[in-house]
C-alpha positions as CSV (number, residue, x, y, z in Angstrom):
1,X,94.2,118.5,106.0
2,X,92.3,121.7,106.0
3,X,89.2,123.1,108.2
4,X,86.7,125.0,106.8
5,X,85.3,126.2,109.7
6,X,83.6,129.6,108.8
7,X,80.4,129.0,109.4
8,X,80.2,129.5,112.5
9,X,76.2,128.8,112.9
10,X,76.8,125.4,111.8
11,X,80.4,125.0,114.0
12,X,79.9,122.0,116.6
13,X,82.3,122.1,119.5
14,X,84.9,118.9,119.1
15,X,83.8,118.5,115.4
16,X,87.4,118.6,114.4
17,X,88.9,115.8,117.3
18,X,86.6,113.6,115.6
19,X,87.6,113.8,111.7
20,X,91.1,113.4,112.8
21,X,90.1,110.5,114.9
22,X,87.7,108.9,111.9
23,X,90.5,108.8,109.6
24,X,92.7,107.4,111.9
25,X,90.3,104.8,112.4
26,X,90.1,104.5,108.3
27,X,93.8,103.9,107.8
28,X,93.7,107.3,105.6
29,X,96.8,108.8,106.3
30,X,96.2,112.3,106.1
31,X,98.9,115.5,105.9
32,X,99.5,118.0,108.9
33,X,96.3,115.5,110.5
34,X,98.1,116.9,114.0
35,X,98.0,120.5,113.0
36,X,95.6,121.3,110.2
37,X,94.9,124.8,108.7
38,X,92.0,126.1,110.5
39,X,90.7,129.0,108.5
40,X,89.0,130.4,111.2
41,X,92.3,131.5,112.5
42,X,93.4,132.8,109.1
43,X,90.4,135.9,108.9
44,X,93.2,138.5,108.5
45,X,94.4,137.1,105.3
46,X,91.1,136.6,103.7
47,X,90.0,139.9,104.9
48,X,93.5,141.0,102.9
49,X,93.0,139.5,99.4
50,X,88.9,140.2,100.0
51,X,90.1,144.3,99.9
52,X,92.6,144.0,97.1
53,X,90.1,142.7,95.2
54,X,87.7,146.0,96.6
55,X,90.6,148.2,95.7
56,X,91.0,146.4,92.1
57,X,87.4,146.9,91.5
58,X,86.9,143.0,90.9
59,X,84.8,143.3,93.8
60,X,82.6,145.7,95.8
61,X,81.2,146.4,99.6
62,X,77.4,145.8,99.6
63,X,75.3,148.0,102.0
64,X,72.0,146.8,101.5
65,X,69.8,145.8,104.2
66,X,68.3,141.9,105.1
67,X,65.1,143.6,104.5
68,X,65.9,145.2,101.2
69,X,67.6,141.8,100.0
70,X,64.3,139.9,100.6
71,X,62.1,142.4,99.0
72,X,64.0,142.1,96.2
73,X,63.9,138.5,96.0
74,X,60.5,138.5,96.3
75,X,59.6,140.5,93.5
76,X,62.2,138.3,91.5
77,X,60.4,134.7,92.5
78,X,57.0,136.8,91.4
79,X,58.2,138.1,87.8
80,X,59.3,134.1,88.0
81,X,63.6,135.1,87.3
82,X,66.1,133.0,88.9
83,X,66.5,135.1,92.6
84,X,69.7,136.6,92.9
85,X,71.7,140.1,94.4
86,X,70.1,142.8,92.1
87,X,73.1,144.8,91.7
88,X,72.1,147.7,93.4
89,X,75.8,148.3,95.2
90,X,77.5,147.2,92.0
91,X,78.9,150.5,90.7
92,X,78.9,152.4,94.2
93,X,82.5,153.5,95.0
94,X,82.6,152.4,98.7
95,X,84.0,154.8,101.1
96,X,88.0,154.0,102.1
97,X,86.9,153.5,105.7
98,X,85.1,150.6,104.4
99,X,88.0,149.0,103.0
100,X,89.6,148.8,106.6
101,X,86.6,147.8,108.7
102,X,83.4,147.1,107.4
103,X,79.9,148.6,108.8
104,X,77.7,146.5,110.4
105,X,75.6,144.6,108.1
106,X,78.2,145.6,104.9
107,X,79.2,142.4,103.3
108,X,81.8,142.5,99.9
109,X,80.6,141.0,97.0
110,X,82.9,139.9,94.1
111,X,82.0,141.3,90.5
112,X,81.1,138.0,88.1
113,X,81.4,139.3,84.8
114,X,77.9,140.0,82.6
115,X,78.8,138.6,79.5
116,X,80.0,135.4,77.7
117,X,80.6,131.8,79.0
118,X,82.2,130.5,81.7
119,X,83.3,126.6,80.8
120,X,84.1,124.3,84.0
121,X,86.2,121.0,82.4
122,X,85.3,118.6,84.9
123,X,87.0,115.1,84.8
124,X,83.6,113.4,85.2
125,X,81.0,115.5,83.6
126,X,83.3,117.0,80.8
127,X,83.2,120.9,79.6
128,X,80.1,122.2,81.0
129,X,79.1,125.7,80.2
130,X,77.8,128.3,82.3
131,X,75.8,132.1,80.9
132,X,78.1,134.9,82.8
133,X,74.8,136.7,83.2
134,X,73.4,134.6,85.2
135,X,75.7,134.0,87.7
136,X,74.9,136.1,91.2
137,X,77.5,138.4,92.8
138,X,78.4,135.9,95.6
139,X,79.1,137.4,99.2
140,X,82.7,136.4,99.4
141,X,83.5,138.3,102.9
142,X,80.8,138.3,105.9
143,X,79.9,141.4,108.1
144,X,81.0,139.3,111.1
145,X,84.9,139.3,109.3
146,X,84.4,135.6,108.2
147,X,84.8,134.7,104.4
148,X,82.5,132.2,102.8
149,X,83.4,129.1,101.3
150,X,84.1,130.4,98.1
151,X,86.6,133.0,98.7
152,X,88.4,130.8,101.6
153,X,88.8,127.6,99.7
154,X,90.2,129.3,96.6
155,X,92.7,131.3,98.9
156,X,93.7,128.1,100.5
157,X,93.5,125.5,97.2
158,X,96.9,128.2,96.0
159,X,98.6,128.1,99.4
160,X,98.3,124.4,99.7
161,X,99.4,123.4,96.7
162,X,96.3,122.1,95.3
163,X,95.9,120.1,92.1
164,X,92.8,118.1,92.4
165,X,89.6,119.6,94.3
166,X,86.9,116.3,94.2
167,X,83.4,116.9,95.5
168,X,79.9,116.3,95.2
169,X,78.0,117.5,91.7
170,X,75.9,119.9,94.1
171,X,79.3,122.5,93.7
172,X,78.8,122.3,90.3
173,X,76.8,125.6,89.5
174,X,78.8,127.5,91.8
175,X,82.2,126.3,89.9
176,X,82.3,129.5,87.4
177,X,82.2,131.7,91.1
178,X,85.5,130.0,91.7
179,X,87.1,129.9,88.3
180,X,86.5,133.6,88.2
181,X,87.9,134.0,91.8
182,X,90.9,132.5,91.3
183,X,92.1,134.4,87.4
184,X,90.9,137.9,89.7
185,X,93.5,136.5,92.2
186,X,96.2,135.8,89.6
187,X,96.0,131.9,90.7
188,X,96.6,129.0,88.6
189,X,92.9,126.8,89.0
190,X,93.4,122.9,90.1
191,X,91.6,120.5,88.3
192,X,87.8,119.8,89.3
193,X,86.3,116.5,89.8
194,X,82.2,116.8,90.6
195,X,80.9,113.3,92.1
196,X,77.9,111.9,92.1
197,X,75.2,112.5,94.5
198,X,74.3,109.3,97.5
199,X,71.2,108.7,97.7
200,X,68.8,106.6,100.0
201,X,67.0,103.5,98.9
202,X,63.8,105.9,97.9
203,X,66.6,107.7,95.8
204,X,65.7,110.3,97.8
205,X,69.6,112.8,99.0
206,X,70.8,110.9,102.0
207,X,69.5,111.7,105.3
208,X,69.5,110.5,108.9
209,X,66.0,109.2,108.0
210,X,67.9,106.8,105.9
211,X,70.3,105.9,108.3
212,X,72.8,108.1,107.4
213,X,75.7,108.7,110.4
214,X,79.1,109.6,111.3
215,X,81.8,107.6,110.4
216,X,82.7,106.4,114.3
217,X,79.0,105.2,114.7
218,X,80.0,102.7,111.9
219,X,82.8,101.8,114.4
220,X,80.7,101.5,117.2
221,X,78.3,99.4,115.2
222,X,80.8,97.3,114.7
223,X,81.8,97.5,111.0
224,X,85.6,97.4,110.2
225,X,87.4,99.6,109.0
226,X,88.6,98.0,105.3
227,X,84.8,97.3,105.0
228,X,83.5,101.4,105.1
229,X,86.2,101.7,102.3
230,X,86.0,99.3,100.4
231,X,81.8,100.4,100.4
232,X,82.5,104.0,100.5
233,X,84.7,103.7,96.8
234,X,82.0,101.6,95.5
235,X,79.3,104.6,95.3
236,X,79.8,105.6,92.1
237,X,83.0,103.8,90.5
238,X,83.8,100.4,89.9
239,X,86.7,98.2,88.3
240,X,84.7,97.3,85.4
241,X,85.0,93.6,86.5
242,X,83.3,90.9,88.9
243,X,85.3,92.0,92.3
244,X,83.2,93.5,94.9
245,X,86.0,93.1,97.9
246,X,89.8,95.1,97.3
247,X,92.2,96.4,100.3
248,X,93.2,99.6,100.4
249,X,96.3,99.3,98.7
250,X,94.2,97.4,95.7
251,X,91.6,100.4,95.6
252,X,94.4,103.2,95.2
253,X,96.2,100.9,92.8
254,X,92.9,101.1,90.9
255,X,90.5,103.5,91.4
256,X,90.4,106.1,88.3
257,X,88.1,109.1,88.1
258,X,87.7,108.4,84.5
259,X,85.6,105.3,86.4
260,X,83.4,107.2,88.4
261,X,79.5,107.4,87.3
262,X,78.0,110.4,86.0
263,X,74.5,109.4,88.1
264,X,73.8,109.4,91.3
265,X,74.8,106.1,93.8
266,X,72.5,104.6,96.1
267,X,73.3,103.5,99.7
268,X,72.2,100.2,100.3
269,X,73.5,99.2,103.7
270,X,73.1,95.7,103.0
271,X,75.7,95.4,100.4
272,X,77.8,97.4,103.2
273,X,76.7,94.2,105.6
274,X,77.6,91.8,102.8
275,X,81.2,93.2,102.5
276,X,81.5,93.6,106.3
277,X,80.7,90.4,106.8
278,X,83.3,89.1,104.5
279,X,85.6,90.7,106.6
280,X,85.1,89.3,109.4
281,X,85.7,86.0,108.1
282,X,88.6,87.5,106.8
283,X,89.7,88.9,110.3
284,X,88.9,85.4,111.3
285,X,91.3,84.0,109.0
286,X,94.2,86.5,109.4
287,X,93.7,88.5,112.0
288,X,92.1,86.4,115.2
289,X,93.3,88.5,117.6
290,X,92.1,92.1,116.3
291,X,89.0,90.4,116.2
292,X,88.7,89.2,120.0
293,X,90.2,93.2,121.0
294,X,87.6,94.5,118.9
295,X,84.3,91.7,120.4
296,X,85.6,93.0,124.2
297,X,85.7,96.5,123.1
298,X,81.7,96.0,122.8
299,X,81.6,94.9,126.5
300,X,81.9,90.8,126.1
301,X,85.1,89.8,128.5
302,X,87.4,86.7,127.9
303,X,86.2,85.8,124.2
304,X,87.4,82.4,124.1
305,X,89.0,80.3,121.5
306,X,85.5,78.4,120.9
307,X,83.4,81.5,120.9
308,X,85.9,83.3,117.8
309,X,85.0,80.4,115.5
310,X,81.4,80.7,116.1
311,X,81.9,84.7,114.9
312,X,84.1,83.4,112.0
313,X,81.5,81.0,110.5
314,X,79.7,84.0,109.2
315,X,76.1,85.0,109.5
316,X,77.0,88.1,111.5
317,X,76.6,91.7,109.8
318,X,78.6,93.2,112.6
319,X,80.5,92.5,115.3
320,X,78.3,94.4,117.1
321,X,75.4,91.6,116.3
322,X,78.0,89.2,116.8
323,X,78.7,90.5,120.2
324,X,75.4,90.4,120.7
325,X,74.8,86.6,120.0
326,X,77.9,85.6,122.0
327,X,76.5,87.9,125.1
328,X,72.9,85.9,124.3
329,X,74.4,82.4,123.8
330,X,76.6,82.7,127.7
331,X,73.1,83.2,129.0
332,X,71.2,80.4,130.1
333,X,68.8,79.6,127.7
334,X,65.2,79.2,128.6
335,X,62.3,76.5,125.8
336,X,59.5,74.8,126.2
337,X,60.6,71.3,126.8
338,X,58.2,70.7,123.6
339,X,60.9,72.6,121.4
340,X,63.5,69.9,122.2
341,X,61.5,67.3,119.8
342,X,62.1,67.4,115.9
343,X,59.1,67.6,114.2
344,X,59.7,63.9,112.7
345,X,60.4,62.7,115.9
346,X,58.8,61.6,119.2
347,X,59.8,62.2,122.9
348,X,61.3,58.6,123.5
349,X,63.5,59.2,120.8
350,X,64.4,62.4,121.4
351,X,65.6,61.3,124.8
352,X,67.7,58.1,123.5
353,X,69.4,60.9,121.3
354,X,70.2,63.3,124.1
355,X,71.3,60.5,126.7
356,X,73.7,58.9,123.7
357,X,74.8,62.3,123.2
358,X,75.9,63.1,126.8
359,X,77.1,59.4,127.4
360,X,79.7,59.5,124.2
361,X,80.8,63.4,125.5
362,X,81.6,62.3,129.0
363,X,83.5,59.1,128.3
364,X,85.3,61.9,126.1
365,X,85.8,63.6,128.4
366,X,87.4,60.2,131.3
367,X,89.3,59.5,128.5
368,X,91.1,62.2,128.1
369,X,91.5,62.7,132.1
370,X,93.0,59.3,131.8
371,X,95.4,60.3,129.2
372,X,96.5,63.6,130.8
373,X,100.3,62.8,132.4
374,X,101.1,60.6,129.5
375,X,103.2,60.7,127.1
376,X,101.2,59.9,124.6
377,X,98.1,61.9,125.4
378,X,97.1,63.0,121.7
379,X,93.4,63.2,121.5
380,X,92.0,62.2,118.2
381,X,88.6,63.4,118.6
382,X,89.3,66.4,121.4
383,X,87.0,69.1,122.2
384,X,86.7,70.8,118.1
385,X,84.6,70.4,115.2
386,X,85.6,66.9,113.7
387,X,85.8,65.3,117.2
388,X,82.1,66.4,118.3
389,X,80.9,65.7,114.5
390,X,81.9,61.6,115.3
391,X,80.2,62.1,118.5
392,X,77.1,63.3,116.7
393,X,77.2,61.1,114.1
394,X,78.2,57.9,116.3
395,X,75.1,58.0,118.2
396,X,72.8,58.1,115.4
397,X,74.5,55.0,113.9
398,X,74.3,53.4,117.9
399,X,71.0,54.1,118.5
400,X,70.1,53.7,114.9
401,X,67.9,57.4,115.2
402,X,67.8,60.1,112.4
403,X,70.3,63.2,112.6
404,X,66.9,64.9,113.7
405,X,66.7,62.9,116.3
406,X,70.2,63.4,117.7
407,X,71.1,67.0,116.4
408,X,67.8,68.8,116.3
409,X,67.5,68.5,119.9
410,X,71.2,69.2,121.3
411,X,71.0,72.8,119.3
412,X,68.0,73.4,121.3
413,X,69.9,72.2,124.2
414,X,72.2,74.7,123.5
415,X,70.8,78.1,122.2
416,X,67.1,77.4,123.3
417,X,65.8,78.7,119.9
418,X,64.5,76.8,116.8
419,X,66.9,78.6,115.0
420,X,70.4,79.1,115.7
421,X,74.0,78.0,114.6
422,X,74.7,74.3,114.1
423,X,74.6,72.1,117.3
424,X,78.8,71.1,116.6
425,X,80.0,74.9,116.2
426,X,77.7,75.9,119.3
427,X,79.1,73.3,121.4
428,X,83.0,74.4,120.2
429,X,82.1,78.0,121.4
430,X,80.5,76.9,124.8
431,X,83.3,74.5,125.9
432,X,83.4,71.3,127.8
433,X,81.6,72.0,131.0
434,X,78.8,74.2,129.9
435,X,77.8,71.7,126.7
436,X,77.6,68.7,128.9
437,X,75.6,71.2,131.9
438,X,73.0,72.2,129.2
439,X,72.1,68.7,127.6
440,X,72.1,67.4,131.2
441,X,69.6,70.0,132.0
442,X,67.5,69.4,128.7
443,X,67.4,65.7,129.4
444,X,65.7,66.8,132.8
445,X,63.4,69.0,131.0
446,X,62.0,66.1,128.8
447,X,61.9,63.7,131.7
448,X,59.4,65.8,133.5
């Protein structure tokens, strides 16, 4: 892990706690995560190979002023060229106090040849060819002692070891800059990889108009980890099959730059929701009890048994919105007694439904009182999904009604909406007490 910290206008205080902590939260084991390299504690040693390369005429210390610098620019955009340094400190030999401490406002500019190609082979775009006389004389070391980007990273890529440097397309142009830096620095270049732009759903660059965020605010949303990853890898590359859903062992078992996209990827948050939500059932499945940490973590205590199922049946994008719906469904829920009536049925039969409903659930419930003690106690209905199904079902065969009858009006018993999760799942997650409490309280509703 590395920080490229040397621009200090855009530095934000506790910037660095929270990469660490976001790929900790991604399962991306990173190196030296604990104690990265911090280049803004390295500005002696860029200062060092930013002077030899003074001293080696490969580069030069640039005196001109802001004002002079945007003059010049301006009279570049008028003419209609490409703006760029004009040169005018090019072939000035700098004084040797400048080599040890630069005036204020001196910068040192690195020499890009003026002739002949510069050829970047990238691993996704191919060899891509750049005119040497058209490439600026990049500022590689600051007035204020700081390099920029282009000298530090290079310094760094050949201290580190690095083999691979993968980034977005938008480095592309200023690739030749660092091929050049690293033969005037007698390094070895890694191998570039250039990756496609994200975009918004207008295909517009991605912005916090689109939703864009940090990583922990996808935490906090309550997305899972394998979910962001499994999306993330999906902008751009795919396995040239069917799968949408791979771990993160499958994904670096797989994934191939020779795979990624030349064009740009779109974000489109609701495949992210898709695979998120496939998760969760996952969780469900295999992982119950991350999934009940990570419900009370958004502030709902004591996620029962009952109230897990009813996130693992799918429908929620989140756990956040799951959270949400489980905070929502403990609530008492307030209708019009009108809502309680399918639209095929009629308030008598509604209330046969409701009464046979309650009546089968209670002797349920003196049975198994009874059989509590004994040694044979097993309950062959009990309080779960295929025992409250018979219930369900039994009364419409008793009372010979219509499921609308019987169901339609205990899930409105129950959630107080139109439109909610079936009437047998929502009486799993509210338990005993509180299912039989509700319809009671319905049935009083209607009588009125």
């Amino acid at each position: 892990m590395r920080i490229e910290d040397t621009d200090r206008e855009r530095y934000v205080e506790g910037s660095i706690e929270r990469i660490v902590e976001s790929l900790k939260w991604l399962m991306i084991e990173a190196i030296n995560a604990d104690e990265p390299m911090v280049q803004s504690k390295r500005l002696e040693i860029y200062k060092k190979y930013a002077m030899q390369l003074v001293e080696e005429d490969k580069a030069y210390v640039c005196t001109c002023s802001k004002e002079q610098l945007e003059k010049d620019r301006a009279e570049q955009i008028k003419k209609g060229e490409a703006p760029r340094y004009s040169g005018h400190c090019r072939n000035l030999k700098p004084q040797t106090s400048n080599l040890k401490n630069l005036e204020e406002g001196s910068v040192v500019r690195m020499k890009m040849p003026r002739e002949g190609k510069i050829v970047v082979d990238d691993l996704i775009h191919g060899k891509v060819e750049f005119d040497s006389a058209l490439q600026d004389d990049q500022i590689i070391l600051k007035s204020d002692g700081y390099p920029t980007y282009h000298l530090a990273h290079v310094i760094d890529d050949n201290e580190m070891g690095i083999t691979h440097v993968i980034r977005s397309d938008e480095w592309l142009p200023s690739t030749p800059k660092h091929i050049v830096l690293y033969e005037m620095l007698g390094f070895k270049a890694p191998e570039f990889a250039h990756l496609p732009m994200i975009l918004g759903p207008d295909k517009k660059k991605m912005s916090k108009r689109h939703g864009a965020t940090s990583v922990l605010q996808y935490r906090d949303e309550g997305y899972l980890p394998e979910a962001l990853v499994n999306f993330i890898a999906f902008l751009g590359w795919n396995p040239k099959d069917e799968r949408e859903i791979f771990s993160l062992e499958e994904l670096t078992a797989e994934f191939e730059l020779a795979k990624i996209n030349k064009s740009p990827a779109v974000f489109d948050i609701e495949k992210l929701n898709s695979i998120n939500e496939n998760y969760i059932r996952e969780y469900i499945k295999n992982k119950k009890e991350n999934i009940k940490n990570l419900v009370e973590e958004l502030r709902v205590e004591n996620l029962s048994e009952g109230e897990i199922e009813l996130i693992g049946r799918g429908g929620y994008k989140t756990l956040k919105e799951a959270a949400e719906y489980i905070e929502k469904l403990r609530k008492e829920p307030e209708y019009e007694a009108s809502l309680l009536i399918f639209k095929k049925s009629d308030k008598g039969r509604t209330m046969r439904g409701l009464m046979g409903v309650l009546g089968g659930l209670k002797r349920d419930k003196e049975d198994q009182e009874d059989k509590e003690g004994k040694e044979d106690n097993k309950d062959e209905r009990g309080w779960n999904s295929d025992g409250l199904q018979k219930v369900l079902e039994g009364v419409v065969l008793k009372e010979k009604l219509t499921n609308g009858d019987v169901f339609w009006p205990v899930r409105v018993a129950l959630s107080g909406e139109e439109k909610s999760p079936s009437p047998v799942e929502l009486m799993v997650a509210l338990g005993e007490n509180e299912t039989i409490k509700r319809i009671e309280a319905a049935t009083g509703k209607l009588s009125k």
